[in-house]
Structure formats: C-alpha cells, structure tokens
KEROFI-474662 format. One record per residue (C-alpha): residue number from 1; residue in three letters; chain; x, y, z. Coordinates in nm, 3 decimals, padded with zeros to 5 digits. Layout:
! residues N
nr;rest;kette;xx;yy;zz
NUM;ALA;A;X;Y;Z
...
! end
This chain:
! residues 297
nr;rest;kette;xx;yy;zz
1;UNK;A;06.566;-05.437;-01.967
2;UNK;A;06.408;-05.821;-01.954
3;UNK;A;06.519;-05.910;-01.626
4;UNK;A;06.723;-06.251;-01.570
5;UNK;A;06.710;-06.273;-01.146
6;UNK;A;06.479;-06.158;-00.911
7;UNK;A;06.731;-05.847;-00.835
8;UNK;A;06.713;-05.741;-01.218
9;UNK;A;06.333;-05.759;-01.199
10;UNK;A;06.334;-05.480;-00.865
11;UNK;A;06.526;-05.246;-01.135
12;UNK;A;06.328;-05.312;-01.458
13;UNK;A;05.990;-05.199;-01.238
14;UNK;A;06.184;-04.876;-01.124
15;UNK;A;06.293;-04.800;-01.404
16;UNK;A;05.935;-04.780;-01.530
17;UNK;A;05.874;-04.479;-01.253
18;UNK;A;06.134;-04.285;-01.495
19;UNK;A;05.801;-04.102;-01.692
20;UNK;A;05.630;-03.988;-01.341
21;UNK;A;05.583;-03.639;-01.335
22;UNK;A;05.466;-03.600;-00.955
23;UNK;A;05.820;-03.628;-00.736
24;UNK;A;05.681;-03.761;-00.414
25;UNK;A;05.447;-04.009;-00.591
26;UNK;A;05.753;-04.114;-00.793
27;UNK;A;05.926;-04.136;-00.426
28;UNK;A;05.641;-04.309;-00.247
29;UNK;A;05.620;-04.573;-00.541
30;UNK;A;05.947;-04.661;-00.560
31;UNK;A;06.016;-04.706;-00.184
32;UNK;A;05.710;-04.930;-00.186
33;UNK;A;05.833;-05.125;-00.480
34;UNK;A;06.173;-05.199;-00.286
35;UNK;A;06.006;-05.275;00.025
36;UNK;A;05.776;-05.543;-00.149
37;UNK;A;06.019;-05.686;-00.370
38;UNK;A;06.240;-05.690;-00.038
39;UNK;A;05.949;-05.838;00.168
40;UNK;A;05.891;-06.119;-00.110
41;UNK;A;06.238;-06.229;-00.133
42;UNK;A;06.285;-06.254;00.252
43;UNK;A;05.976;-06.511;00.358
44;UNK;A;06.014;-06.699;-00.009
45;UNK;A;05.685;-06.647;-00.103
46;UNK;A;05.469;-06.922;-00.230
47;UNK;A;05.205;-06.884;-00.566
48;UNK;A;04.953;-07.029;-00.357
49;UNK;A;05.043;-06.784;-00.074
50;UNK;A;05.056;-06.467;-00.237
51;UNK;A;04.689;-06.613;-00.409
52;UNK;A;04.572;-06.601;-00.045
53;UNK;A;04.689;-06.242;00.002
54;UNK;A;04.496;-06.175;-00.292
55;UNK;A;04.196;-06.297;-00.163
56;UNK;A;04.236;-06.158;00.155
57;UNK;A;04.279;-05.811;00.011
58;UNK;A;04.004;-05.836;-00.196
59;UNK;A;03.763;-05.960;00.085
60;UNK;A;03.890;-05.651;00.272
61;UNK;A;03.766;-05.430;-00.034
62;UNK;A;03.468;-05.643;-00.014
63;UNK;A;03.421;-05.611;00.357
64;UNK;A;03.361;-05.221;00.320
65;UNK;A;03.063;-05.012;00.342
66;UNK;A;02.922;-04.630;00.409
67;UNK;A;02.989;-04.716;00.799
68;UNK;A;03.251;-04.966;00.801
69;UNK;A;03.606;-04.869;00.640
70;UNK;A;03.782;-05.279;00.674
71;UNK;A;04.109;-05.063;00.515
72;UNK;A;04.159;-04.857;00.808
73;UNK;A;04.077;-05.130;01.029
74;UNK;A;04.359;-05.318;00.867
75;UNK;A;04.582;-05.038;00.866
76;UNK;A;04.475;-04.956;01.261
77;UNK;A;04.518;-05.380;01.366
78;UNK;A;04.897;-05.324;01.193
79;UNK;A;05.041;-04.973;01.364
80;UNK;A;04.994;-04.833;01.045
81;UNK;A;04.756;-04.600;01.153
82;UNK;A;04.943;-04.489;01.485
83;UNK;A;05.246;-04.490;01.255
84;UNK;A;05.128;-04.220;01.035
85;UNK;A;04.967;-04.011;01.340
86;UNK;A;05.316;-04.001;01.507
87;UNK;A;05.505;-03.877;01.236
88;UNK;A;05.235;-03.607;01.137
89;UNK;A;05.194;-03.472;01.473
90;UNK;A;05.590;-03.450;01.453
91;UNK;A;05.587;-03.274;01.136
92;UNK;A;05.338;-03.063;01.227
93;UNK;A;05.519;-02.905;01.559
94;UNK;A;05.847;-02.938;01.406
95;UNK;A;05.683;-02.686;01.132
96;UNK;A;05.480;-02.543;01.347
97;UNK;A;05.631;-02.446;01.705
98;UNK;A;05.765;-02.162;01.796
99;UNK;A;06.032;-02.248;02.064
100;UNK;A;05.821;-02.493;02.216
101;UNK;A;05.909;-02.859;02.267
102;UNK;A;05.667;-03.114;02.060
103;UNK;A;05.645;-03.306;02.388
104;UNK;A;05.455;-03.027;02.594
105;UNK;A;05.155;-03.059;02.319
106;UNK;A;04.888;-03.314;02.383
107;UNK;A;04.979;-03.634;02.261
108;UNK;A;04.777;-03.734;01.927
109;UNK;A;04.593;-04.088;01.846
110;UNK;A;04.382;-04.275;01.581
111;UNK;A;04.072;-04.098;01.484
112;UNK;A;03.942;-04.433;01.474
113;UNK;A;03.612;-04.539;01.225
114;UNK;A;03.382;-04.436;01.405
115;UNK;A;03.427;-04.030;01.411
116;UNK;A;03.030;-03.844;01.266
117;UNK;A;03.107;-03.527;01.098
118;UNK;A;02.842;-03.263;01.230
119;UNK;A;02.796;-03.317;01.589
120;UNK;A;02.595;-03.063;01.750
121;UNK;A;02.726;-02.744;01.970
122;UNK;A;02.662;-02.753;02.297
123;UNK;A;02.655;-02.485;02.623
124;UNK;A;02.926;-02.585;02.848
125;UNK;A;02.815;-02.794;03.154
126;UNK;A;02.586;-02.988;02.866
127;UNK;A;02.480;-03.372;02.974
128;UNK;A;02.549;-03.475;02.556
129;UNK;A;02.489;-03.813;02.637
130;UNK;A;02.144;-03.787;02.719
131;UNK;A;02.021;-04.151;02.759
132;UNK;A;02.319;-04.351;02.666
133;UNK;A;02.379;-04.666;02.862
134;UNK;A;02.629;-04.585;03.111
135;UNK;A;02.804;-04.469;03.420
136;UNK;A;02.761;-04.085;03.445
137;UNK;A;03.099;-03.880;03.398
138;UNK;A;03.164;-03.516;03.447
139;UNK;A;03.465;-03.419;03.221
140;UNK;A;03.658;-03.122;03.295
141;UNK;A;04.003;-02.935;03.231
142;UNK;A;04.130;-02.643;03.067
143;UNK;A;04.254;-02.592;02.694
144;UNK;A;04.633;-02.364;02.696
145;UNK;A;04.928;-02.305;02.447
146;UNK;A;05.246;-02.418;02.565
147;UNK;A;05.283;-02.144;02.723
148;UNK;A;05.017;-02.150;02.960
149;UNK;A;04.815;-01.918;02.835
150;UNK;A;04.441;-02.005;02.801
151;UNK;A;04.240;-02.022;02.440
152;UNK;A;03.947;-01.916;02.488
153;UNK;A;03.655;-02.021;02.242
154;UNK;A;03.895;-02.316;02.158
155;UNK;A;03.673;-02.622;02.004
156;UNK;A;03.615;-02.997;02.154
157;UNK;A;03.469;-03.208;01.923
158;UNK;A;03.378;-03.497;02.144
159;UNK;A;03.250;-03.883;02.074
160;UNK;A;03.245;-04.167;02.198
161;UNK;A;03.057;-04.504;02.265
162;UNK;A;02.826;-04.618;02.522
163;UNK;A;02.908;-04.788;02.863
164;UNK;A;02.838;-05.109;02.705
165;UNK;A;03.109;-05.014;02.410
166;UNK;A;02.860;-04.974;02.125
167;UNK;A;02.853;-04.628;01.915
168;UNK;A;02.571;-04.459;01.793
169;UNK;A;02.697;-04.596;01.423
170;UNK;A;02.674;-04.930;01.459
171;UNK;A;02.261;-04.924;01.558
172;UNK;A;02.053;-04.939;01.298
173;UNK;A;01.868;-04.639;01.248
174;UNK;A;02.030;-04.433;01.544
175;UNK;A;02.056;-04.093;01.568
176;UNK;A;02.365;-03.926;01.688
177;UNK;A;02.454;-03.997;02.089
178;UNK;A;02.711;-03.949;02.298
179;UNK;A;02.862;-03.667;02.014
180;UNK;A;02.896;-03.279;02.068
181;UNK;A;03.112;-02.970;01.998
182;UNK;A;03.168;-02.756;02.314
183;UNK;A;03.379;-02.426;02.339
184;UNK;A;03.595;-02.321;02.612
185;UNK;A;03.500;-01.983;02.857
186;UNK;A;03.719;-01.713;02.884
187;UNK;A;03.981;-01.881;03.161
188;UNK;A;04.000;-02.186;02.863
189;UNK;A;03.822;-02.399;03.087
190;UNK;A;03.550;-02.643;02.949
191;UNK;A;03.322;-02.889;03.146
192;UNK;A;03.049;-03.135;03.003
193;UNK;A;02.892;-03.469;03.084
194;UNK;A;02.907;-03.818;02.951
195;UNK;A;02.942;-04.153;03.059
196;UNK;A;03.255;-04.376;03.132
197;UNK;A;03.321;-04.539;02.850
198;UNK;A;03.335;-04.901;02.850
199;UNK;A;03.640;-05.117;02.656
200;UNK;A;03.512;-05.338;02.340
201;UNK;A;03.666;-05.537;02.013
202;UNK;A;03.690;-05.410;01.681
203;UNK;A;03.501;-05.588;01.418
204;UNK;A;03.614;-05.952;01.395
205;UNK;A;03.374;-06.101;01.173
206;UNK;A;03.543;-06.016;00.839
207;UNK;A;03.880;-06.094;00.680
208;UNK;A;04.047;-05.825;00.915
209;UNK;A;03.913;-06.043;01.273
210;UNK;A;04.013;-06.374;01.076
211;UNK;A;04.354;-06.198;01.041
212;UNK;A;04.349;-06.135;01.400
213;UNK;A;04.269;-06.491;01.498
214;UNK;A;04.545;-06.583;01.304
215;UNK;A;04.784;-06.415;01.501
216;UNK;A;04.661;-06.531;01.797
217;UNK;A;04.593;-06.193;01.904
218;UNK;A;04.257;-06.027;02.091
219;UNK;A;04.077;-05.744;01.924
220;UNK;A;03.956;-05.492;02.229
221;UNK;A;04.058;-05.141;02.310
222;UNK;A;04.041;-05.046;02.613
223;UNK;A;03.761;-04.771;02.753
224;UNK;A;03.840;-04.396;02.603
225;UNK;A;03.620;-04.088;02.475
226;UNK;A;03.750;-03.915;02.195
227;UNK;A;03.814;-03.578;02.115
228;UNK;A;03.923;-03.312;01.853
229;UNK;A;04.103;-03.040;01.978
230;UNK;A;04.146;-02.726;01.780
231;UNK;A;04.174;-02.328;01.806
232;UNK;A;04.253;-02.062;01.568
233;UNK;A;04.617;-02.006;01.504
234;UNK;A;04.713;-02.339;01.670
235;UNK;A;04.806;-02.699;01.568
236;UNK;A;04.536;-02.894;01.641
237;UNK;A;04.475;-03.306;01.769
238;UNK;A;04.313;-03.579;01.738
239;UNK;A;04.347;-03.760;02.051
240;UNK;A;04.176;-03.982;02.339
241;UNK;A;04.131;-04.002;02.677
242;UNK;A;04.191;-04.350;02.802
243;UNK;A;04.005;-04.487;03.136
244;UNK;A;04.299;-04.562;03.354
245;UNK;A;04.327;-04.990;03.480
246;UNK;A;04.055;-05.030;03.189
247;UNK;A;04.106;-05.411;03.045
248;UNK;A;04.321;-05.415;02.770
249;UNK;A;04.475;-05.083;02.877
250;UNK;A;04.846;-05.219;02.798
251;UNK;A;04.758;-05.429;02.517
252;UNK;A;04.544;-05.207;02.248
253;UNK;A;04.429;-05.373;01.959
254;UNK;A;04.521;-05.059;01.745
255;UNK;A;04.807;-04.992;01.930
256;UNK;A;04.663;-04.585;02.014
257;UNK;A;04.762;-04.568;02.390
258;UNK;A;04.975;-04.327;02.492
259;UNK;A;05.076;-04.293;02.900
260;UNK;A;05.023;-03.896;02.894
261;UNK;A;04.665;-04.001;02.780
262;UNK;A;04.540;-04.220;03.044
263;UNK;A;04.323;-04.057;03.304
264;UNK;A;04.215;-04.182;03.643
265;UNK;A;03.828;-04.124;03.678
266;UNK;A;03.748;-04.063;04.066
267;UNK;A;03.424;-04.231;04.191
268;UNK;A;03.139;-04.011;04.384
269;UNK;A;02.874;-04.058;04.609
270;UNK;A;02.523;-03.949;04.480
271;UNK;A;02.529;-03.580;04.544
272;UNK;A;02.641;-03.230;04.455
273;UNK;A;02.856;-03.211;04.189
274;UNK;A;03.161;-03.003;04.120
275;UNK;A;02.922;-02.786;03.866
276;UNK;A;02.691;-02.774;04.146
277;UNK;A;02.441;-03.002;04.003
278;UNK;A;02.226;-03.283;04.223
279;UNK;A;02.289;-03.632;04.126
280;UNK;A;02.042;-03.895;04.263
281;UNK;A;02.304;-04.186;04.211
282;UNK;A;02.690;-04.225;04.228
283;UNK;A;02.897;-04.054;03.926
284;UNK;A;03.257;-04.058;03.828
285;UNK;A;03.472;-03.739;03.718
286;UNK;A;03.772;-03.708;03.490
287;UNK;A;04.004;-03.420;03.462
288;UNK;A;04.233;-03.323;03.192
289;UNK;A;04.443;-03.020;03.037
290;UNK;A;04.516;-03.001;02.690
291;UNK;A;04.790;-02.852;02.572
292;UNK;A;04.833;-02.662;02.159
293;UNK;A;05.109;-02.582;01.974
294;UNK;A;05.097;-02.227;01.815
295;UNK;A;05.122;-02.231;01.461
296;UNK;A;05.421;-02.049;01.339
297;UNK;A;05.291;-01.730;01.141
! end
C-alpha cells in the first residue's frame, strides 16, 4: 500500500511487521510504531524539531562510555526505568507467590549506573567502607519470607557512595569502596557498617542534564545505600534504602522513592555500639527488615 494520509502511512509500516517470526518482538514493534506515529501526530511535529531529536539521540549514544550508560540515564530522568521495575517486580510475585500478597515483599527500585559486579564477601559486623568520607552508620535488620520465617545464608549485595555523594566509579583509578556481599546468621539477621550516605545530581553535563535544564527540573537524588537482596528459592530485589528528611527526598530525579523504603537513621553519642564495638566519635544507625517472596516450585 503507498499511503495517501498520515493514518494510511501508521498501516503501511505495520503491515511490514507481517514477515516477523518472533511474536512479542512483532508485539513490542508494533505498539511502539502506534505510539510514535500517535505521539507525532499529537504535538505536530516540526522537520527541524524531529532533526533536534536526532541530534539529541545521537549525542546520547555519543555521551556513553565503559562507566557511564547516558541511555539509562535517559530512561531513569523519564520513569522509564522505575516503570519497568514496577511491572517486573509485579510479574514476578504474581508468578511467583504462593498465597502471599506482592505488597508484604520489599519494595524494588532502580539499580541505578553505578552497581560493580564482584564486590567482595564480607563477615557480618564488617566496617566495608573502610576510609570513605563520611558519617559512620551501623546497618542492621533481619532478612524473612512472607511468612516470617528467617533465610538464613540469604545474600546482601551492598553499594553505595560516599558521604560527599561520589562512588568509587566515578574516581579515576579507584578501587572498589563502600561495596560488599554479606550473608545473614542463622536467626536471618545481618549487621555491617558504612556511612550515611549523602544526596547528589546525576550527570548534567551531557545531552541528558541539558534535557533536564530544559525542563526546568533539578537533577539530585536524595541520600540512599543500595542493596541486592536474594536467597535460594526466593524472588529476589533490587532495592534502596533512602535516608529519611534527606533533600530531595520527595522530589527524586529518577523518580526511585518508595515510602516503605525510607528509613530514619538515629544519631549516637561516641560510645558502645549495639555490636558492642567502641566508637571514639558520634555514629548513626539504621534498621531495616526485608521481606522475599518464595518462588513457586
């Protein structure tokens, strides 16, 4: 068909998804086809405008490296990213549960850019932030089904940036900081120290921050630690903790907040801690339980 009016021309492209052997490709495709054609009809776009999409796509491309993805950056400034980590956490304990409500599970979040395959194991009661700038924090909680029970040897893969909101990643040369894997004891308890993270803007000095300008909107997220949470025979999450009355707490630049995920951190006095050891200068403490789906068999 040689289409004759901008409605003819949405057909004669879907018509060309008729030789697609994959289904869901064929699906995916054509929803996105109808969605742009849709999109392009209802702001009457320009030539020189959609020339200036161009080029800001392509500077995106342009934009990334081995340690800087621009894409998801895009996708996280847009809700894309929390978009897609809603409906596969739903997915997954729809599939998954057996008898349990989604909303007992931990809430999930963006795994964000910044997440360093390989982080080391560590005992429990570890300090794996060993000379990062920043407030000292002793995490602690317990990991459970939604039933209660406690998961022992379940896995916290744990990262975050410094006090002054800069991660290991974006130093030149640095090694890995402020990163470990620690396993829950018997009871499904874990404990560990870090530092309170600090809040701090996504890149803004590529297309994606010229973007943001343009919208008039900020680019900071607001203090959190992240974490993967996993154990065998269990859906597992990525999710953060978020430092409760942090700036930008209600207005995150990649939209990841969650209420069930913010967590009040209690200041100390220099002294003995709840793991019994010394501190020589004042220390904060969060506390948080985790909650896993089972995995239907």
């Amino acid at each position: 068909m040689n289409p004759s009016n901008e409605n003819e021309l949405t057909l004669a492209v879907l018509e060309r998804l008729e030789g697609a052997t994959d289904p869901r490709f064929a699906q995916i495709m054509a929803s996105l086809i109808k969605h742009l054609h849709a999109f392009l009809r209802d702001v009457d776009l320009k030539p020189d405008e959609w020339m200036n999409g161009i080029q800001f796509l392509t500077a995106v491309g342009q934009a990334c490296t081995d340690k800087r993805q621009e894409f998801i950056l895009l996708s996280d400034t847009l809700g894309a990213s929390m978009m897609v980590v809603m409906l596969d956490q739903a997915r997954a304990l729809a599939q998954g549960r057996t008898g349990a409500k989604a909303t007992e599970a931990t809430e999930a979040t963006v795994q964000g850019p910044y997440y360093w395959e390989g982080a080391p194991e560590q005992p429990l009661g570890a300090n794996i932030a060993e000379g990062v700038a920043g407030e000292p924090t002793f995490y602690s909680g317990r990991i459970t089904d939604t039933s209660g029970k406690p998961l022992q040897g379940a896995l916290l893969d744990i990262w975050s940036g410094d006090g002054e909101g800069n991660y290991d990643m974006q130093i030149e040369g640095a090694e890995m900081a402020a990163r470990a894997r620690i396993r829950t004891d018997e009871q499904g308890r874990y404990w560990y120290w870090s530092i309170q993270p600090s809040y701090y803007p996504v890149p803004v000095d590529g297309p994606v921050g010229r973007m943001l300008g343009g919208m008039g909107r900020h680019p900071n997220r607001p203090g959190h630690i992240h974490m993967m949470v996993s154990a065998p025979g269990h859906v597992p999450v990525t999710t953060h903790l978020f430092v409760a009355n942090s700036p930008y707490i209600d207005s995150d630049a990649v939209f990841g907040v969650r209420p069930s995920l913010i967590v009040d951190y209690e200041k100390h006095p220099a002294g003995k801690a709840p793991d019994g050891r010394v501190m020589d200068q004042p220390y904060w403490s969060a506390h948080y339980d985790f909650c896993l789906a089972p995995r239907q068999a």
